[in-house]
C-alpha positions as CSV (number, residue, x, y, z in Angstrom):
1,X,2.5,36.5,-47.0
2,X,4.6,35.4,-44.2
3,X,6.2,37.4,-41.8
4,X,9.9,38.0,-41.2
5,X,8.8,37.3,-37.4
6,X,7.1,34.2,-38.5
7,X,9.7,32.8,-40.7
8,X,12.2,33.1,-38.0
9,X,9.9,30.5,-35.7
10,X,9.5,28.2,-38.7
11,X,12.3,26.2,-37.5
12,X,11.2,25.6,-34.3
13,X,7.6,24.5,-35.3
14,X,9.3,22.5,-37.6
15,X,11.7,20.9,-35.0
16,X,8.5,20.4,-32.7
17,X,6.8,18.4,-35.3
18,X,9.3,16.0,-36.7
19,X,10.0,15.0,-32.5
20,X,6.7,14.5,-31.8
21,X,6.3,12.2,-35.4
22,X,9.5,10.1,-35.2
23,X,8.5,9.6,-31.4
24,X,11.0,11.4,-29.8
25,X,8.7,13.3,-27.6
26,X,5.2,12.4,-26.5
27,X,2.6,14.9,-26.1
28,X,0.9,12.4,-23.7
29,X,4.1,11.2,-22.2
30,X,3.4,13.6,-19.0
31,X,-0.2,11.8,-18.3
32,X,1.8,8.5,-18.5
33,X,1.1,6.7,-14.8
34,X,4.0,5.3,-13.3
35,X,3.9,1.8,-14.4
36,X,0.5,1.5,-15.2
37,X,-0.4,2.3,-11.6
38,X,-3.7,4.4,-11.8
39,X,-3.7,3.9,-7.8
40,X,-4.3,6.8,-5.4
41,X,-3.7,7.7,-1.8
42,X,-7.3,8.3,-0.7
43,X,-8.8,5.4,2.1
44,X,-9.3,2.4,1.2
45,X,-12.2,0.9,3.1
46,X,-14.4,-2.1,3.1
47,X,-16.7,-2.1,5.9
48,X,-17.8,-5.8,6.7
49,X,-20.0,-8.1,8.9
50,X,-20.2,-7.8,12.6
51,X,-18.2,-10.7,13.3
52,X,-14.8,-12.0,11.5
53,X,-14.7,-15.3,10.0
54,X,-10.9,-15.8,10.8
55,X,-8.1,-14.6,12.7
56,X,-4.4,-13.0,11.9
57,X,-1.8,-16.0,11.1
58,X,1.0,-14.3,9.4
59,X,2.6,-11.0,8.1
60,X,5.0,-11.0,5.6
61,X,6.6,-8.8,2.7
62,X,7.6,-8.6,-1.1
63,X,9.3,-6.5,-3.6
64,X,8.1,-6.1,-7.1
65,X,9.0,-3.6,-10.0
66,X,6.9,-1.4,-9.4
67,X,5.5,-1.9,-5.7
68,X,6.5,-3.3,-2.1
69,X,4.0,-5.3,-0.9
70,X,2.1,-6.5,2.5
71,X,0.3,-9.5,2.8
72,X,-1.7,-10.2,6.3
73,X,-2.2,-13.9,6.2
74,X,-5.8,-15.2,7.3
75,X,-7.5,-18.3,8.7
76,X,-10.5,-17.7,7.3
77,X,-12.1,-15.2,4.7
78,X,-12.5,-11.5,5.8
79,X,-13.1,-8.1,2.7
80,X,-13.4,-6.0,5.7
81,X,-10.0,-3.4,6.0
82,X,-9.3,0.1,6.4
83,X,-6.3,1.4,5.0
84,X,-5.3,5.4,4.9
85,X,-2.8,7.6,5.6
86,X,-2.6,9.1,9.3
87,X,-0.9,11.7,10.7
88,X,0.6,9.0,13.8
89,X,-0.1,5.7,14.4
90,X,-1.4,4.7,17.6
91,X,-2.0,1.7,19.5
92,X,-5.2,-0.3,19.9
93,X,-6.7,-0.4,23.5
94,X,-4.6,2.2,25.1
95,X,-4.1,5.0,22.4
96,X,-0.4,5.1,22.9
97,X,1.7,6.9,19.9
98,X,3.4,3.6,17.6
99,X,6.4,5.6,16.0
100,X,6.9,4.6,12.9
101,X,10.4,5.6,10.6
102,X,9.5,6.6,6.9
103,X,7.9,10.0,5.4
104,X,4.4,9.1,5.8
105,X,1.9,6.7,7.9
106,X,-0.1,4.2,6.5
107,X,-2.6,2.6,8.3
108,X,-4.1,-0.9,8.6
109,X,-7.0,-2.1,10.0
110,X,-7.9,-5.6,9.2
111,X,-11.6,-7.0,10.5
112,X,-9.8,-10.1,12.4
113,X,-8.1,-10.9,15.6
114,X,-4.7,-12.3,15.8
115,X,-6.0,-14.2,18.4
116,X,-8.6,-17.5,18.6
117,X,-12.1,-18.0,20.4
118,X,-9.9,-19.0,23.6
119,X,-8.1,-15.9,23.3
120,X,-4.7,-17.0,22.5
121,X,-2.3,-15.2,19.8
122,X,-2.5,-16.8,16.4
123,X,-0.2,-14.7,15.5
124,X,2.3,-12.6,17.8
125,X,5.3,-10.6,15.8
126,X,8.4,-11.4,18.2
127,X,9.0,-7.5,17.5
128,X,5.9,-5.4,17.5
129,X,8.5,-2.1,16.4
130,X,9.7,-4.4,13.7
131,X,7.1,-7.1,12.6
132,X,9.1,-7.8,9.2
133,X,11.8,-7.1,7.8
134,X,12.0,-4.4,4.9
135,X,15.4,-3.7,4.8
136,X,15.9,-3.3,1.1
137,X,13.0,-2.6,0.2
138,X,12.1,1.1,-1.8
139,X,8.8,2.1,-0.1
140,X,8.3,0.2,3.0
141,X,10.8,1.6,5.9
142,X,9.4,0.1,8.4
143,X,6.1,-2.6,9.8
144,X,4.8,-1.9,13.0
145,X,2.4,-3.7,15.5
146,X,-0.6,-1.7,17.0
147,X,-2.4,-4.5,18.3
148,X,-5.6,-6.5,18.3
149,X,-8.6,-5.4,20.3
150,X,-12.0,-6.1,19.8
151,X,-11.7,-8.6,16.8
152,X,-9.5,-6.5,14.7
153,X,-6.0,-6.0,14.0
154,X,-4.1,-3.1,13.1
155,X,-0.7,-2.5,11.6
156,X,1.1,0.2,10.5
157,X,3.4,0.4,7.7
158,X,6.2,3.3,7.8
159,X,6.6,4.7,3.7
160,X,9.3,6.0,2.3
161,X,6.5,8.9,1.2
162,X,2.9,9.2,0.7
163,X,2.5,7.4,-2.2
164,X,-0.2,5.5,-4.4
165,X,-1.8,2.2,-2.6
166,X,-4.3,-0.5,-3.7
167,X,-5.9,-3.3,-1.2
168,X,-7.6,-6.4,-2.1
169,X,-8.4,-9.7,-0.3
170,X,-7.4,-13.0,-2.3
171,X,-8.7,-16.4,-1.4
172,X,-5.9,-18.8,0.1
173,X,-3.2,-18.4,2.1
174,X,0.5,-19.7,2.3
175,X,-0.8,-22.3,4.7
176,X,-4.1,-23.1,3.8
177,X,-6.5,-22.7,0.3
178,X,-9.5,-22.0,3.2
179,X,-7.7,-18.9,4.4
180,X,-7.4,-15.5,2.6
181,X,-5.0,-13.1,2.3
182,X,-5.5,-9.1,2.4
183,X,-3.0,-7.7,0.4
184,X,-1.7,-4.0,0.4
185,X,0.6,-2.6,-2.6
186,X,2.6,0.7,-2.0
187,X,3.7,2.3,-5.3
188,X,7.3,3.3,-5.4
189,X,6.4,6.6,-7.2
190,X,3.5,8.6,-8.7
């Protein structure tokens, strides 16, 4: 009936079967996302109206479990960004190479100007190399400036690798509940 060949394996189908019923090993354990992060590392882009509705009035950081986090502070509401991974940042205006440390490039382009109707900075880093500080932080090596031409902003933000990312734009800022903050999470795996 059974084989000597087959009798011999019976104790590792066995094995595999009690593991995978008292939990030891999960057959869907490898599809499993990282924290629940189903993000990817395609562009993210929102295209928006011709003009912007606010300006630029703050960068700043934060580090959760799972993610490091950019928020671009606004003084008025804006959905329009483009965020994707480029081979080099450069600068706004002149085209200039913006190095960046990290294993990959991600760049953002928010639809506002860090400057006002009279054209001066609302918002100027004191650094443009080092806009905020990330020491400490597991995905984000570095925040650069690229500059603000033509009523939009761009940023880049130096990872650790190319990883998973999510944007989305939520009303209020830490000055103001008229504002709105564009917000960009970086995974700190797949």
């Amino acid at each position: 009936m059974f084989s000597a060949r087959s009798l011999r394996r019976l104790p590792l189908v066995l094995a595999g079967v009690m593991a995978v019923a008292v939990g030891l090993v999960s057959p869907a354990a490898a599809a499993t996302p990282y924290c629940g992060i189903w993000w990817g590392s395609l562009p993210e882009v929102e295209p928006g109206g011709p003009v912007p509705e606010g300006a630029v009035v703050d960068v700043r950081t934060g580090q959760h479990d799972c993610f490091d986090r950019l928020v671009v502070d606004l003084s008025g509401a804006t959905d329009a960004y483009d965020a994707r991974y480029v081979p080099r940042l450069t600068a706004q205006g002149s085209g200039e190479p913006v190095p960046l440390r990290g294993g990959a490039v991600l760049r953002l382009i928010v639809q506002a100007p860090a400057y006002d109707d009279a054209r001066r900075p609302t918002f100027l880093p004191s650094d443009p190399a080092e806009v905020v500080d990330v020491s400490g932080h597991r995905t984000l090596q570095q925040v650069a400036w690229a500059g603000s031409f033509e009523g939009q902003t761009s940023l880049g933000l130096g990872t650790r690798a190319r990883l998973p990312f999510r944007v989305f734009v939520l009303s209020g800022n830490a000055d103001s509940s008229e504002g709105a903050r564009l917000v960009v999470d970086v995974a700190h795996e797949w």
